[in-house]
VMD Tcl script that draws the C-alpha trace (Angstrom):
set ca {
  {110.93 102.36 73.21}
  {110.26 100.96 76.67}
  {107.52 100.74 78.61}
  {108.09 101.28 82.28}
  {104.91 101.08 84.60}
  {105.12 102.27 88.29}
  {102.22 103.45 89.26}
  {98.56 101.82 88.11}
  {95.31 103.00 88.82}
  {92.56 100.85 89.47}
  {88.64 102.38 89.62}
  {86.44 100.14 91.30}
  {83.01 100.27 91.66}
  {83.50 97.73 95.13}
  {80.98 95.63 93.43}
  {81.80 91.52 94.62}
  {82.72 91.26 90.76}
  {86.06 93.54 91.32}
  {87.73 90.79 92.74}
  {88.54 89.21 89.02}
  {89.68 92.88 87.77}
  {91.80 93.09 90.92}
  {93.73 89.92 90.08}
  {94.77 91.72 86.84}
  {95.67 94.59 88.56}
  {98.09 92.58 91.20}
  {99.14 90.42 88.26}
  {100.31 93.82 86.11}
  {101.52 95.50 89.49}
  {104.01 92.42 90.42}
  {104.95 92.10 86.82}
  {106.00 95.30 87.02}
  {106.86 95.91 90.46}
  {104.66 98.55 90.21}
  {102.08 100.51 93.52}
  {98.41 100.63 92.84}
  {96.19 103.10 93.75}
  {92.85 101.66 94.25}
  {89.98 104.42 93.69}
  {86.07 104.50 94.02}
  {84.62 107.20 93.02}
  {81.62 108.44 94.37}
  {78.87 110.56 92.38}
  {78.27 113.96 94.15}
  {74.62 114.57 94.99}
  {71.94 115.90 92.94}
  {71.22 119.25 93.39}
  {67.71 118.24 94.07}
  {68.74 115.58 96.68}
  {70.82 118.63 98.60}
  {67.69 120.71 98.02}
  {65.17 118.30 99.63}
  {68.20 117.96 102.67}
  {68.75 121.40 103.10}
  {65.08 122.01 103.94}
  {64.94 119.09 106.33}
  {67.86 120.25 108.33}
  {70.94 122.88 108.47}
  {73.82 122.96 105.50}
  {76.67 121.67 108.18}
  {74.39 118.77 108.94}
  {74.50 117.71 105.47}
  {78.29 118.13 105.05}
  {78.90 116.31 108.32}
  {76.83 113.45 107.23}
  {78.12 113.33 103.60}
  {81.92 113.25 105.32}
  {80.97 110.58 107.56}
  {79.67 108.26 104.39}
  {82.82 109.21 102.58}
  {85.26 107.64 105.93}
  {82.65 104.98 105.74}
  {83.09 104.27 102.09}
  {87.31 104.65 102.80}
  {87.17 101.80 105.60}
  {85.06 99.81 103.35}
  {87.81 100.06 100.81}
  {90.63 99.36 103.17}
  {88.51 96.28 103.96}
  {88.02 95.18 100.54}
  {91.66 95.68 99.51}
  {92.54 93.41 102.30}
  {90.46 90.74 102.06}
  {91.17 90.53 98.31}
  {95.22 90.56 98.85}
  {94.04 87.28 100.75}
  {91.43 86.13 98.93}
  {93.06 86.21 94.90}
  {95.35 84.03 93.52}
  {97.81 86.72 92.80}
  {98.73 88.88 95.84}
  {100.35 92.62 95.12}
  {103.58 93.11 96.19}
  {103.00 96.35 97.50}
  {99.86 96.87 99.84}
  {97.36 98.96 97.24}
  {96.54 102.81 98.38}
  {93.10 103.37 98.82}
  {91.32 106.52 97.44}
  {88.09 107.90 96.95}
  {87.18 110.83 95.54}
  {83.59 112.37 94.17}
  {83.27 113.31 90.88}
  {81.82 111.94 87.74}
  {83.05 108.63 87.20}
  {85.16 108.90 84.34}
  {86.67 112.69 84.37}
  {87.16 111.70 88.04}
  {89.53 108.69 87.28}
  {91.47 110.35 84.49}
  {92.15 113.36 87.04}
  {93.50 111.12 89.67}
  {95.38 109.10 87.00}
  {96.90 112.44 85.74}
  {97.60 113.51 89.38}
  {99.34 110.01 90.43}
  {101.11 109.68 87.48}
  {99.27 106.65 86.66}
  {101.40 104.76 83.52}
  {98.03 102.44 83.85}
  {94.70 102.14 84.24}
  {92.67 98.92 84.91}
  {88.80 99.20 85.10}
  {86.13 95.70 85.06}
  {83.58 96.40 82.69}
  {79.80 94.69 82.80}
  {79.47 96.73 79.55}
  {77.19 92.78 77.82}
  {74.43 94.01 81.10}
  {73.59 96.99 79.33}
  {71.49 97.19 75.93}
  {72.93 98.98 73.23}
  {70.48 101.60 73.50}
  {72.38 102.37 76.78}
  {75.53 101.50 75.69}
  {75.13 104.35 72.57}
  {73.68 107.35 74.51}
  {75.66 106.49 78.13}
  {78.47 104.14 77.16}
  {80.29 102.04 80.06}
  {83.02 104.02 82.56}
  {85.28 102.39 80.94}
  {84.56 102.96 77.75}
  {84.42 106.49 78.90}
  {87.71 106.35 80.18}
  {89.43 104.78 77.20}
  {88.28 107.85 75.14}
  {88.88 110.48 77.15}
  {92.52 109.49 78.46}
  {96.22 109.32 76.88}
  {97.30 106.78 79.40}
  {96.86 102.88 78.40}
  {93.61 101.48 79.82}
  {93.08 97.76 80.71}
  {89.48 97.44 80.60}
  {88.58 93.83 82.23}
  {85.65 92.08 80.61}
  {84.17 90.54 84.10}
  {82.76 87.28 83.10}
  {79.15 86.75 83.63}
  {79.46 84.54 86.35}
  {81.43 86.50 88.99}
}
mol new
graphics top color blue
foreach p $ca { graphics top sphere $p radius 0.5 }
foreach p [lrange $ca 0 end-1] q [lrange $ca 1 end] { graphics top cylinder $p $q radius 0.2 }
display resetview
């Protein structure tokens, strides 16, 4: 059987630690000459937080606004995609695609996986920040993802001190 990956996903929270997941992710991606898709995903509001909006000013307002932090959030992606194609040790091949979408973390990466045809998915995981109280009743993203998904994840322990 052979593997052939040409298309990897990688969620990113756009934390400063993503930069040692990335590397993986250009690593794999060369190694393969493979495109990545670089997502954040963004949770939706709470219905109370649209609530408390809604009766401070007018439903298009809102939208308008929450579109405007969504291009935001895209040109803050762009940004971070190039500085870390020139700030890694391991440069992709093929300039990364940026997404974002809003969803619930992990059903929202598995979806755009699915959609992309992702043969890969890389996530970081701080998963030693949380206690295991946390970790039992929430679990990381990444765990999350690993469970819920029949495409290989590459889930990137990101060392304490990055």
């Amino acid at each position: 059987m052979s593997i052939n990956i040409r298309n990897i996903l990688y969620a990113s929270d756009l934390g400063d630690s993503s930069k040692y997941a990335f590397e993986f992710a250009a690593l794999e991606a060369n190694k393969h000459n493979a495109k990545i898709t670089f997502l954040n995903v963004v949770e939706p509001p709470s219905h109370s937080a649209e609530t408390i909006f809604g009766n401070l000013s007018d439903k298009n307002s809102f939208q308008t606004m929450r579109q405007e932090g969504l291009q935001r959030i895209r040109a803050l992606i762009e940004q971070r995609i190039d500085k870390l194609c020139h700030s890694t040790d391991v440069t992709p091949q093929h300039k990364p695609e940026a997404r974002i979408e809003e969803g619930h973390a992990a059903e929202t990466i598995i979806e755009v996986a699915d959609e992309i045809g992702a043969d890969l998915i890389i996530v970081g995981s701080r998963s030693r920040t949380h206690s295991t109280l946390e970790r039992f009743f929430v679990g990381s993203t990444a765990q999350n993802v690993m469970q819920l998904t029949t495409i290989p994840v590459l889930i990137v322990p990101i060392p304490a001190d990055h």
